[in-house]
C-alpha positions as CSV (number, residue, x, y, z in Angstrom):
1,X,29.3,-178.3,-44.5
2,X,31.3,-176.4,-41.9
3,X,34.8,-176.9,-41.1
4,X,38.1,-177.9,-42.4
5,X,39.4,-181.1,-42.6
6,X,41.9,-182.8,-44.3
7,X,41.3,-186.8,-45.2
8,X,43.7,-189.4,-45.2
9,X,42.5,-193.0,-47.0
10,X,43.4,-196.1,-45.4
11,X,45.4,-198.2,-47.8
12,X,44.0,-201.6,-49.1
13,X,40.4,-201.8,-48.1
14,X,39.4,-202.9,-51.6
15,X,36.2,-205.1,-51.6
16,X,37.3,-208.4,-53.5
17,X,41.1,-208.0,-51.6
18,X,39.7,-206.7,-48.5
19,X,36.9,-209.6,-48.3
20,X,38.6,-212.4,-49.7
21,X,41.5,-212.1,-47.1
22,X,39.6,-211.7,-44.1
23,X,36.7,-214.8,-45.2
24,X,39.4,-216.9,-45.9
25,X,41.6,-215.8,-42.5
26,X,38.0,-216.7,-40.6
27,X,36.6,-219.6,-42.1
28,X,33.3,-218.5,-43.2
29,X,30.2,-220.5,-43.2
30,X,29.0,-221.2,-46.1
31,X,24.9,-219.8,-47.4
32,X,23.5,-223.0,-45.5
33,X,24.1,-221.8,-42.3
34,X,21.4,-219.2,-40.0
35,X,23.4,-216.0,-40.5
36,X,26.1,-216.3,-43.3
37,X,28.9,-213.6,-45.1
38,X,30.5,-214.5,-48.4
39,X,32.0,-212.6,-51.5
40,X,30.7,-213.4,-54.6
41,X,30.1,-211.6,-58.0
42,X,26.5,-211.5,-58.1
43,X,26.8,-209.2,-55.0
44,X,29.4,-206.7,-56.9
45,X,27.5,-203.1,-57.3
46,X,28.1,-200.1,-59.3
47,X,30.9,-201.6,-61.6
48,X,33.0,-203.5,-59.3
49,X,34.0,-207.1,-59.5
50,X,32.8,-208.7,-56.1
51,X,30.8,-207.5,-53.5
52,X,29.5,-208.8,-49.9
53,X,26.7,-211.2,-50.0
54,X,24.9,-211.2,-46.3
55,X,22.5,-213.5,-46.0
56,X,19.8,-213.5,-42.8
57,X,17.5,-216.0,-41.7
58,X,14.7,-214.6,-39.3
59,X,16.2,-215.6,-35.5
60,X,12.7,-216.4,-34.5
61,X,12.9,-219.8,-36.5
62,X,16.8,-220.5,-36.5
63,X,20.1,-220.2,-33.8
64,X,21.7,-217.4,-35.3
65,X,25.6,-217.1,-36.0
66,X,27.5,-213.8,-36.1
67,X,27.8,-213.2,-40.2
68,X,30.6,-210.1,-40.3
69,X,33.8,-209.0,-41.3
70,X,36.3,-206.8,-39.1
71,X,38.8,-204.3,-40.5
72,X,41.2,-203.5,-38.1
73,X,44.9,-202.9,-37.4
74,X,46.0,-205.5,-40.1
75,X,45.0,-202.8,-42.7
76,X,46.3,-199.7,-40.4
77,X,43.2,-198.9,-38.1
78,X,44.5,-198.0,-35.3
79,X,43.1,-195.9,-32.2
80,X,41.2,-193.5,-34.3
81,X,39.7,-190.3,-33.1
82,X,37.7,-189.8,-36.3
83,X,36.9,-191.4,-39.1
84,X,34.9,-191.8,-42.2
85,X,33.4,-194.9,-43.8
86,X,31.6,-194.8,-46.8
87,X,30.3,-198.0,-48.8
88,X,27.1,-199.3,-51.6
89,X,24.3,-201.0,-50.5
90,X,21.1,-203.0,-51.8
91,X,18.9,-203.5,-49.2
92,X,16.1,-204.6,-51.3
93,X,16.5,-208.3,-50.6
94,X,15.6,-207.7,-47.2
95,X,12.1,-208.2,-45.7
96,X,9.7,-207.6,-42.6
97,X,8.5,-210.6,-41.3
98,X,5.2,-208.8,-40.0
99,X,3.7,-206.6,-42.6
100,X,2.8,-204.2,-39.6
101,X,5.6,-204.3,-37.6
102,X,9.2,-202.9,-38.7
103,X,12.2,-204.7,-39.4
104,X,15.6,-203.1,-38.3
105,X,19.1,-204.6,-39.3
106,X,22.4,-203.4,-37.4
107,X,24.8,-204.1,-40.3
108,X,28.1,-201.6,-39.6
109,X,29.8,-200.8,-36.3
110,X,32.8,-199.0,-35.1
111,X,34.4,-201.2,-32.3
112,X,37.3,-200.0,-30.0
113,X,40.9,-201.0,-29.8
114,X,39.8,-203.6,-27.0
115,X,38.6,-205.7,-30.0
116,X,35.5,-206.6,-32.2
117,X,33.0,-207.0,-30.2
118,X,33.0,-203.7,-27.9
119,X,31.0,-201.2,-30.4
120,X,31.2,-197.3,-29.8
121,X,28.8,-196.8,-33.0
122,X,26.6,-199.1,-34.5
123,X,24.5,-198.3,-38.0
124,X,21.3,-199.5,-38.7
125,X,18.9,-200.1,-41.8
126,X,15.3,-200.3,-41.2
127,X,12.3,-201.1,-42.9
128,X,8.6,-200.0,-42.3
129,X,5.8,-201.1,-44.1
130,X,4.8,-198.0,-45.4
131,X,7.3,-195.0,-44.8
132,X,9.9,-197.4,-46.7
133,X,13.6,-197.1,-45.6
134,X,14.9,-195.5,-42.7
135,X,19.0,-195.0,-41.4
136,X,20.0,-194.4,-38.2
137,X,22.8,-195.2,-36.0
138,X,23.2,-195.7,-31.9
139,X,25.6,-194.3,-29.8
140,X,27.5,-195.4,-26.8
141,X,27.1,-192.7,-24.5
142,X,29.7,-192.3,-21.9
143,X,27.9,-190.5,-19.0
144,X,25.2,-193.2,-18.6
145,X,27.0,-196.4,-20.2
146,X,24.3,-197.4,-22.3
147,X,23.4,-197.5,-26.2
148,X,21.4,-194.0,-27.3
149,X,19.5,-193.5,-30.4
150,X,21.8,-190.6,-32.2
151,X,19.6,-190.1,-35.3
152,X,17.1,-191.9,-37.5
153,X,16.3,-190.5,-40.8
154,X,14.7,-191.9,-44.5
155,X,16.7,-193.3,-46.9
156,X,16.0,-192.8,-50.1
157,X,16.7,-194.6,-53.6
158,X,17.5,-192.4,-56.2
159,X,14.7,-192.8,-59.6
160,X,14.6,-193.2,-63.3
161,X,11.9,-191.2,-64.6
162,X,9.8,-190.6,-61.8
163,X,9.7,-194.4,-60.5
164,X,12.0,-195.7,-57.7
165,X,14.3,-198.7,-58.7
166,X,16.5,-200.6,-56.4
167,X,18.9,-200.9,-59.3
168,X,20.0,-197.5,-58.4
169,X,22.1,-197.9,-54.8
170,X,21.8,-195.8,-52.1
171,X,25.9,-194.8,-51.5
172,X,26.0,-193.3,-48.3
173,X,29.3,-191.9,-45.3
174,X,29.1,-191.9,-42.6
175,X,31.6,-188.9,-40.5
176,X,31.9,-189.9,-36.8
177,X,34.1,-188.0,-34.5
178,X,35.2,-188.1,-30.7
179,X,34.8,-185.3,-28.5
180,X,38.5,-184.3,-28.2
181,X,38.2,-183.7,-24.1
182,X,35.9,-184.9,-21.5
183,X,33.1,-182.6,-21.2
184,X,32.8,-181.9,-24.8
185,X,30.9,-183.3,-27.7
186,X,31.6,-185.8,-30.4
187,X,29.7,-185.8,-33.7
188,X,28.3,-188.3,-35.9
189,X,26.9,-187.1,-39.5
190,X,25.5,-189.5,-41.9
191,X,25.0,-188.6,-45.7
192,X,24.2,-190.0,-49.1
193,X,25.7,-189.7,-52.3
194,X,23.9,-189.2,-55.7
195,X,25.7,-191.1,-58.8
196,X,27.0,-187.7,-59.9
197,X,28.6,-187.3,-56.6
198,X,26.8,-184.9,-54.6
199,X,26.7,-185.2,-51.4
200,X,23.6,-184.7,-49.1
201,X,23.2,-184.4,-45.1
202,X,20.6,-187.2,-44.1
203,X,21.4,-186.7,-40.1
204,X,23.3,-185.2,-37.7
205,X,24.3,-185.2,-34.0
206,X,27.1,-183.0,-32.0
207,X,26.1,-184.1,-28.9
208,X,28.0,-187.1,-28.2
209,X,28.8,-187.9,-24.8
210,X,32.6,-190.1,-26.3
211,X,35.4,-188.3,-25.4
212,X,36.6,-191.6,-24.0
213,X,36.5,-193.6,-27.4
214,X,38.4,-194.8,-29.8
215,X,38.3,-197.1,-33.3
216,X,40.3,-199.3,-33.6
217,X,37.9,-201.8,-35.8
218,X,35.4,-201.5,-38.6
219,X,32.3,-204.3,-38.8
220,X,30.3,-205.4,-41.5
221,X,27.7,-207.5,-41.3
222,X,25.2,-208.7,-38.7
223,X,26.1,-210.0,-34.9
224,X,24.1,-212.4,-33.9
225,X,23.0,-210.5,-30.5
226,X,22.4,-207.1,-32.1
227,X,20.3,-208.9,-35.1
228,X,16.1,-207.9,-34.5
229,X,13.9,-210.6,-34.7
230,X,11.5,-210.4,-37.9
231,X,14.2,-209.7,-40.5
232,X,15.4,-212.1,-42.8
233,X,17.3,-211.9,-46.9
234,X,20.3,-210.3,-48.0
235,X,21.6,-207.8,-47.9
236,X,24.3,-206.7,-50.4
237,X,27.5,-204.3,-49.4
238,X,30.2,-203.1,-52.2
239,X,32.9,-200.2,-52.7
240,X,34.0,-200.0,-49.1
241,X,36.5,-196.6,-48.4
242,X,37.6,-195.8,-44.9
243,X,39.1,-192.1,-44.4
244,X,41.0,-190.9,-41.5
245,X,39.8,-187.0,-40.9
246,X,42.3,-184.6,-39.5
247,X,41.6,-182.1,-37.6
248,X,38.0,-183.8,-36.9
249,X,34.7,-181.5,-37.8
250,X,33.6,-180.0,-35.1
């Protein structure tokens, strides 16, 4: 990768203290409801104790409630420029309602310092019934105030003797940078990470048009309004970090 950086970790964004806190602080619904959130250890991945348990029901049948947690200035996010956020997930519980149709789940966002709710960034998983996983993210672009599509590319389990098994996690980071004037470019660079650590580029984009953006909130989990009819199950998150990068990539 090119460039220097320098990375600074956000203090306290542990999954059971992170998760607890802010459930508890919210009051969230319980697994009964259309779109729920909850901690719980049967969600915990790659050694931890607890781990995120989100839970979808398919909005075609069902109202659907916003299911998410938001880390924000309470744990020292505040105005960032850059950032990177790099967590577990299972997605295996997750399924397609139409067998030829895909199924695509927002289910991380980077919202500004105006409050949850007014995403920059938003990540997405999505399923298709036979290319398998995809991750891809959109973009708010600045010039035309809409969403664009800044990348889309396969996500891959890793695989025990030749076979794929969702018992081995995809752990992926996601880099995401503000152009530092207007006129010029931010980035956005998602990768995954193998269980022996390395690192590899899945996609990347340097031509952001969000010079006039900043993070001042992390999401996890699904908003009603951003939440694709046709998907439905859970979806497991674990081993949350969240880096400041200084200077940003380029």
């Amino acid at each position: 990768m090119a460039g220097t950086r320098s990375v600074r970790r956000v203090p306290g964004l542990n999954t059971a203290g992170l998760a607890f806190g802010l459930l508890a602080a919210a009051g969230a619904p319980g697994l009964a409801e259309a779109n729920s959130i909850r901690v719980t250890p049967a969600a915990a991945l790659d050694g931890s104790r607890f781990g995120l348990e989100l839970k979808l029901d398919d909005p075609a049948s069902r109202e659907p409630t916003d299911a998410y947690v938001a880390i924000g200035p309470e744990k020292g996010v505040r105005d960032e420029a850059s950032l990177e956020v790099g967590l577990t997930l299972d997605p295996g519980g997750l399924v397609a309602a139409g067998r030829r149709k895909p199924g695509a789940l927002s289910f991380m966002r980077l919202a500004d310092t105006g409050g949850p709710g007014r995403p920059g960034l938003v990540v997405f998983l999505e399923q298709t019934p036979v290319k398998g996983w995809f991750i891809g993210a959109w973009s708010w672009d600045d010039a035309t105030g809409r969403f664009v599509l800044a990348g889309r590319a396969p996500l891959r389990f890793e695989t025990a003797r030749g076979v794929a098994v969702a018992a081995i996690r995809p752990r992926v980071e996601v880099e995401w940078a503000a152009a530092s004037e207007l006129g010029g470019r931010g980035y956005l660079r998602i990768l995954s990470v193998a269980a022996n650590g390395e690192r590899a580029l899945l996609l990347e984009n340097t031509d952001l048009n969000n010079a006039t953006q900043r993070v001042g909130y992390v999401e996890l989990g699904v908003r009603a309004a951003d939440h694709a009819p046709g998907v439905s199950g859970r979806l497991f998150l674990d081993n949350f970090e969240i880096n400041r990068t200084s200077p940003p990539l380029p």
